[in-house]
N, C-alpha and C positions, 0 to 999 in steps of 0.2 A: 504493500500500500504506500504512494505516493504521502510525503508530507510535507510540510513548510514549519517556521515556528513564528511566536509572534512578533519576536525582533523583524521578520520580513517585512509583515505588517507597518510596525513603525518607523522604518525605513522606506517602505514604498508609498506609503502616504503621508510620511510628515508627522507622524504620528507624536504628543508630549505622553513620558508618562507621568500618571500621579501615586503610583503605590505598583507594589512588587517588582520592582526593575530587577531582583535579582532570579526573576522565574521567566526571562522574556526567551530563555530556551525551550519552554512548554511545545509539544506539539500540535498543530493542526492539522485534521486530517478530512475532516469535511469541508465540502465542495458550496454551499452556503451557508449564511448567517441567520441569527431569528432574532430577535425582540421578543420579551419576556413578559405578555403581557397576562394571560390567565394564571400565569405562575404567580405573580406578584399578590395575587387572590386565594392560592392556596392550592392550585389544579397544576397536578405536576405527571399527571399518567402518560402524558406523551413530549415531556419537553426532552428536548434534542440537547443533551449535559455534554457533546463533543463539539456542539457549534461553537464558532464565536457569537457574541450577546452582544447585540446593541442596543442601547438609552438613548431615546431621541426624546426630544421636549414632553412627548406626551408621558412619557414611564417616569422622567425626572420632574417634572411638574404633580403627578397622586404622590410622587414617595415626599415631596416637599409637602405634601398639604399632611403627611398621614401623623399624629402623633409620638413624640420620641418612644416612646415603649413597643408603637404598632410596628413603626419602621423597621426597628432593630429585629424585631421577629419576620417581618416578609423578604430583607435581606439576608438575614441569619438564614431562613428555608433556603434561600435560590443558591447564593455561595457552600453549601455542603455539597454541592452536588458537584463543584469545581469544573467547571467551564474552563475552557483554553485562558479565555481573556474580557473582557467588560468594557467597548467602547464606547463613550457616551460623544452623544454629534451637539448636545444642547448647550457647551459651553463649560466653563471648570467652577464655573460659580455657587460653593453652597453643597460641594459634593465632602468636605469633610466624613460624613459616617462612612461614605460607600470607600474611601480611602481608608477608616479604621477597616472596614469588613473585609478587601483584600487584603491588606497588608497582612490580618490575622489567618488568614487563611491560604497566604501566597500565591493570589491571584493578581495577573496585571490589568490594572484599571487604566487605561488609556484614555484622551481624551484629542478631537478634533485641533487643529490651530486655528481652527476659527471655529463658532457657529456654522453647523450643515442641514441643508433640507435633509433628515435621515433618509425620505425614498432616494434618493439623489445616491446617497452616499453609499445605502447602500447596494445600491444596482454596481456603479463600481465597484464594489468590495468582492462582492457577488461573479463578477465579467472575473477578475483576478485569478480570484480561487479557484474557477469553475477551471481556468486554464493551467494554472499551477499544478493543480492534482490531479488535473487527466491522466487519464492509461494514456501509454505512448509505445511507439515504438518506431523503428530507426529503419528505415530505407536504402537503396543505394539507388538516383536518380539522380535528376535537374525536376524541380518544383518551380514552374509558370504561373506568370497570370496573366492569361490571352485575354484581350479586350474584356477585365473582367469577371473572366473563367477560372477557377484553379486547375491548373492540368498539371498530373503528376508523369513524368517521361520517364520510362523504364528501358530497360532494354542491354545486353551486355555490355562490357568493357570494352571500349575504341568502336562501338558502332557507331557514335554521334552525335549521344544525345547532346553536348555541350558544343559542340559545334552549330545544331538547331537550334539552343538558343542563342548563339550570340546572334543568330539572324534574326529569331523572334524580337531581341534585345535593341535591335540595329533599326528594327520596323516599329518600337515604341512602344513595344509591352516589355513587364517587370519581371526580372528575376528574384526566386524566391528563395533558394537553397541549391546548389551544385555539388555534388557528390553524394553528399547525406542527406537525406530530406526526413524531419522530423514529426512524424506524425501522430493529434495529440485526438482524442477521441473525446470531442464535448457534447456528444448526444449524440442519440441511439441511432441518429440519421446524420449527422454532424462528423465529417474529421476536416480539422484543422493540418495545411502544410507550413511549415517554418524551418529555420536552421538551428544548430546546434550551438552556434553564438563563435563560434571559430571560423565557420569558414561564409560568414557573414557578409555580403556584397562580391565576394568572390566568384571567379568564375575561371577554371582550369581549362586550359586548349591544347592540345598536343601540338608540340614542334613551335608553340609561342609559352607558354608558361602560363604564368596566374596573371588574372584582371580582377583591377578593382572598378567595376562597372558604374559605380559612381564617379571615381574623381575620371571616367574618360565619357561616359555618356550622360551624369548627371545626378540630382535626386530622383529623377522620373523614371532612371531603370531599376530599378529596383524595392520593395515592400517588405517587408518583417514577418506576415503572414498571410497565409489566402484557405478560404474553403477549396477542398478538393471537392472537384466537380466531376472531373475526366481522368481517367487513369487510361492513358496512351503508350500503346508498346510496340518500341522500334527496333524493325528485324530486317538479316539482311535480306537482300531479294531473293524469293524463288520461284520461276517461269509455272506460269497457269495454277498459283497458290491463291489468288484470290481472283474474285468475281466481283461483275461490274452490277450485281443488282440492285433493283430498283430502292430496295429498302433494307439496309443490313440489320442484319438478324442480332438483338442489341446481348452483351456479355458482358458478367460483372465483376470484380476483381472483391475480394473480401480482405477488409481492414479492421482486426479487431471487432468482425461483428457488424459491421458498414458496409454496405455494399455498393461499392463506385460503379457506374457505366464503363465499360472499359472497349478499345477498339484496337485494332493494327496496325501500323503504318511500315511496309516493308521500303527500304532505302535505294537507289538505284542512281550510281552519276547521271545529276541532268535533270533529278528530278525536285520538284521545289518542296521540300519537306514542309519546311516552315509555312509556305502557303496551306498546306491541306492539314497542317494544325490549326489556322485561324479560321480555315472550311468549317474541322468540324466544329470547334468552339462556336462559330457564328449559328450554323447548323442544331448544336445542341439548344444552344438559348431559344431561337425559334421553336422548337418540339417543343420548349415547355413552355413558350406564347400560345401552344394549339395548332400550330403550321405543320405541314408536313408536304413537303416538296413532291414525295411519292403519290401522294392523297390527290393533291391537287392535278398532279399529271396522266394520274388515271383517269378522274374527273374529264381531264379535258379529251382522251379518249374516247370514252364510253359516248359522250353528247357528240361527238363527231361519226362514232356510230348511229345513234338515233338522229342524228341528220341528215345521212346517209341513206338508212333504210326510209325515211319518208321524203328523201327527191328521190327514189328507186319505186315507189310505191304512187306515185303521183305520174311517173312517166305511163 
């Protein structure tokens, strides 16, 4: 199981703390946050004691109104159950007890640097984590983003792939990762492509060496992550291996339980690769507008037959 702790936390957000700084190696291991609001009442048969906890005005606003003796017992309930960490978004104003109740309990109590809308803050919090603690796992390709597309290039050692992109790269789409492509799994239909943070804007060519595709082509060749869309595999040629019909028969590649679209693109000097990646990318977006090039070409068949058979029928 993937984890983070919550020093990440107050590091990736700015975070001040007010009480247990010496537990900020605690771990987290879930993928969102909750706010603790029926708990605070005494209803505890489903509260989530591995999430992070956030206080946002509404939770710090009843514990401020509730009496010193009530408070201390509806804090006292929720901190036994030791939560990773206690962020409050509403400010540091007035939080003295809830500093005495981690400190006693070695929970770190955090607080915002400023005042945050909590939805706000924590839909962020929430985007972070969910990408932190994905299942993951490590490819060998060039990860694209064709007009938009995530397309993941597969295909052996010295077939090309990184050669197709620096032309894809050359025509104004983004590279994502070259060699290793990291992919993180954030939902049951969702994989995310990204790099491993090493070979980051890089991009390897044989008989040239390594590009850093930013300082030669710019900030616009290149992105940090893309959904995969397309999983595309490039092989060499082989005579009357593939067919020219009307409508290819669609194939899925499985990632961690995901299932990409996936297609062939066999290699051949002369022939324009990088175009009939941006084909299909243009091609797949259209299928999922409802379009379908085949559909409509039949269509225009068929009525050219029934136009046919009634000037045949009228002679």
């Amino acid at each position: 199981m993937k984890e983070i702790t919550v020093e990440n936390l107050v590091r990736k957000f700015s975070l001040k703390v007010l009480a247990g700084e010496s537990q900020l190696q605690k771990k987290i291991t879930q993928p969102r946050v909750h706010r603790p609001g029926l708990e605070f009442v005494g209803h505890f048969d489903f509260f989530p004691t591995e999430r992070v906890q956030i206080l946002g005005k509404k939770e710090i606003t009843y514990l401020h109104k509730l009496s010193k003796e009530e408070r201390k017992i509806r804090i006292g309930n929720i901190v036994l159950y030791h939560p990773p960490c206690f962020i409050v978004t509403a400010g540091e104003e007035g939080l003295t007890y809830l500093m005495h109740h981690c400190t006693e309990q070695g929970i770190p109590l955090l607080v915002t640097s400023k005042p945050e809308i909590t939805s706000e803050f924590i839909t962020q919090l929430d985007t972070y984590l969910i990408k932190e603690l994905a299942p993951e796992m490590a490819v060998h390709g060039v990860c694209m983003n064709v007009s938009g597309i995530g397309i993941l290039l597969r295909g052996n050692s010295g077939v090309g792939k990184s050669e197709t992109a620096h032309t894809l790269i050359r025509r104004g789409h983004r590279l994502v990762s070259d060699d290793m492509v990291v992919l993180k799994k954030l939902s049951p239909q969702t994989i995310l492509g990204t790099h491993d943070g090493k070979t980051k804007e890089f991009l390897a060519l044989r008989s040239i060496g390594l590009l850093n595709v930013v300082r030669i082509y710019g900030r616009k060749a290149f992105q940090d992550e893309t959904r995969i869309t397309l999983d595309i595999h490039l092989t060499k040629w082989e005579k009357d291996a593939l067919y020219n019909d009307l409508e290819q028969e669609i194939h899925y590649t499985d990632y961690m339980g995901v299932k990409i679209p996936s297609i062939e693109i066999q290699l051949q000097p002369g022939r324009d690769v990088a175009g009939l990646i941006e084909a299909a990318a243009n091609n797949w977006y259209l299928k999922q507008q409802g379009y379908s090039a085949a559909e409509e070409f039949m269509s225009r068949i068929e009525a050219d037959i029934m136009n046919s058979g009634k000037n045949n029928s009228s002679i």
